[in-house]
SENU-508947 format. One record per residue (C-alpha): residue in three letters; x, y, z negated. Coordinates in steps of 0.001 Angstrom, whole numbers, plus 500000, padded with zeros to 6 digits. Each point is the difference from the previous one (the first is absolute). Example, Ala and Ser with C-alpha at 12.3 -4.5 7.8 and 13.67 -1.06 7.14 Angstrom:
<rec><type>Ala</type><px>512300</px><py>495500</py><pz>492200</pz></rec>
<rec><type>Ser</type><px>501370</px><py>503440</py><pz>500660</pz></rec>
***
This chain:
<rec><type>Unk</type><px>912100</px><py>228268</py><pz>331984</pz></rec>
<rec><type>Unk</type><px>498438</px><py>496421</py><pz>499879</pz></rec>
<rec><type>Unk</type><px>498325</px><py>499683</py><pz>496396</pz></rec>
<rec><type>Unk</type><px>501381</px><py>497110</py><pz>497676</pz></rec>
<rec><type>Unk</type><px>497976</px><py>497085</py><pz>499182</pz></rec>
<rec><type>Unk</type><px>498696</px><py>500412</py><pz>496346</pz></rec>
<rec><type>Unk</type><px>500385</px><py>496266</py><pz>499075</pz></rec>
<rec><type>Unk</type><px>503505</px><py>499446</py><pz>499814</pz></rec>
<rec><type>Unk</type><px>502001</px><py>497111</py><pz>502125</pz></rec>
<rec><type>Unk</type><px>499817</px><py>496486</py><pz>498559</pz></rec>
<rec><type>Unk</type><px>503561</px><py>500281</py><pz>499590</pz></rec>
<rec><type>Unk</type><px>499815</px><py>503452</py><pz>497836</pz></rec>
<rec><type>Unk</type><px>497153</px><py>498207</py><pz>497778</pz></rec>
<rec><type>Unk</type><px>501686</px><py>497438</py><pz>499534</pz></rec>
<rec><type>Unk</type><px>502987</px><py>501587</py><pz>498858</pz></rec>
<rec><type>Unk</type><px>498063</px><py>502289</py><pz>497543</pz></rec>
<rec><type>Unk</type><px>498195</px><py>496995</py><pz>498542</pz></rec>
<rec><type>Unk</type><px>503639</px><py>498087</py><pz>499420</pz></rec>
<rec><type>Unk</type><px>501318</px><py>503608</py><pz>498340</pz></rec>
<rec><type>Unk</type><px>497142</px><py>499995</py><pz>497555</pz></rec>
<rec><type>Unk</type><px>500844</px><py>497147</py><pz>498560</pz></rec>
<rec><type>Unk</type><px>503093</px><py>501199</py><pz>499912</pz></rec>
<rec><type>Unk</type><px>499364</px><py>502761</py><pz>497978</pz></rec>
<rec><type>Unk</type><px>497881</px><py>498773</py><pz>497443</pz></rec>
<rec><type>Unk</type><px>502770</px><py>496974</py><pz>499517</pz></rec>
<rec><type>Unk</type><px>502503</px><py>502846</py><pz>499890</pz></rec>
<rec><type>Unk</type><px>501389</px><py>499906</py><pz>496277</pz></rec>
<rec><type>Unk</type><px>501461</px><py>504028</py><pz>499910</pz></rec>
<rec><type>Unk</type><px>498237</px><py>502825</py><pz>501241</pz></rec>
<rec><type>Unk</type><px>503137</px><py>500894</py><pz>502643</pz></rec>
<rec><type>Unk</type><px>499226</px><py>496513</py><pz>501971</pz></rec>
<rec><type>Unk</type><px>496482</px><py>500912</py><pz>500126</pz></rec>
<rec><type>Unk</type><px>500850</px><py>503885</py><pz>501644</pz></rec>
<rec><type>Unk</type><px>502246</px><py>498267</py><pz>502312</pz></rec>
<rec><type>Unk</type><px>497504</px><py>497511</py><pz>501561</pz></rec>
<rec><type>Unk</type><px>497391</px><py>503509</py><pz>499731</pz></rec>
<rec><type>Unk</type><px>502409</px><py>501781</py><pz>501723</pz></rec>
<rec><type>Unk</type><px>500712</px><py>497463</py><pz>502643</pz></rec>
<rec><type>Unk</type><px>495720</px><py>499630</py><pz>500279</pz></rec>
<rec><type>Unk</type><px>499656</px><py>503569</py><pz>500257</pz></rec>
<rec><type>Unk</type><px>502482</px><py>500665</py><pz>502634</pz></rec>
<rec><type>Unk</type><px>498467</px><py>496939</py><pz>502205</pz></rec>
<rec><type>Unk</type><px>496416</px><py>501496</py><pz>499643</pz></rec>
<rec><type>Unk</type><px>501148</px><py>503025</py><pz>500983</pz></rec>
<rec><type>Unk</type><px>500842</px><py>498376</py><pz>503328</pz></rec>
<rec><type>Unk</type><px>496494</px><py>499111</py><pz>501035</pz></rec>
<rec><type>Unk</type><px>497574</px><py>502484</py><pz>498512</pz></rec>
<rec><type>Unk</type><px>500310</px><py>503743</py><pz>500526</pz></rec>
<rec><type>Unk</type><px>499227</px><py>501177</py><pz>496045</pz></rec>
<rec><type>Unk</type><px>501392</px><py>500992</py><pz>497115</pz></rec>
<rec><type>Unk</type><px>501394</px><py>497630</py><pz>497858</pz></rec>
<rec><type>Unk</type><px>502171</px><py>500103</py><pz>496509</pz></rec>
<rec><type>Unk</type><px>501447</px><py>497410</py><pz>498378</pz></rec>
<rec><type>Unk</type><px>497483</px><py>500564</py><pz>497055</pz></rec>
<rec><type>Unk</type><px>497011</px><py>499283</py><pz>502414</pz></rec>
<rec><type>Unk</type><px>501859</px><py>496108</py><pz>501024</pz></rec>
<rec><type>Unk</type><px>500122</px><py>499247</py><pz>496463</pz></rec>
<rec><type>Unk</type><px>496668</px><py>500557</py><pz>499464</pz></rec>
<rec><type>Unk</type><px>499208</px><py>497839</py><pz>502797</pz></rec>
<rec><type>Unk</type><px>502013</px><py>497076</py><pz>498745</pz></rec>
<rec><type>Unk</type><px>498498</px><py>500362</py><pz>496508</pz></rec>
<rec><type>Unk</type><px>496128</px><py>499918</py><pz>501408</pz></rec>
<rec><type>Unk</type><px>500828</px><py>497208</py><pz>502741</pz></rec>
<rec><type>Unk</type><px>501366</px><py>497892</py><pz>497356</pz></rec>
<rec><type>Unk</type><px>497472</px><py>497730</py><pz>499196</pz></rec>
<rec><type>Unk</type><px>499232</px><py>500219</py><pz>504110</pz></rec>
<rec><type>Unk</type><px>503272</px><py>498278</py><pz>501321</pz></rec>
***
C-alpha cells in the first residue's frame, strides 16, 4: 500500500486554513465543533493517524496567530 504524502494537497490546506478562521469567528461553541468535525473527518482522509476532535481544536487555537 502506496504511503500518503505527509504535506497535505493545496486544496486540503487551503481548506483547513479557510475553517480556522472559521472557527475562531464562530460566535457558539456548536459552530465551532461543526467546522472541527468537518476538519477532522477531511484529515482523516489523507493521513493514516489518530485523530479526535479535541486534537483539531488545539490546532486551530495554536495556528491562530499563523493564518
Amino acid at each position: 500500500m502506496p504511503r500518503k504524502p505527509i504535506e497535505p494537497p493545496p486544496k486540503v490546506a487551503k481548506a483547513f486554513v479557510r475553517d480556522m478562521r472559521a472557527f475562531h469567528a464562530a460566535k457558539n461553541s456548536l459552530k465551532k465543533d461543526e467546522i472541527g468535525a468537518k476538519q477532522l473527518w477531511l484529515l482523516k482522509q489523507h493521513w493514516n493517524v489518530k485523530l479526535r476532535m479535541t486534537d483539531v481544536r488545539e490546532m486551530f487555537v495554536e495556528m491562530k496567530d499563523h493564518a
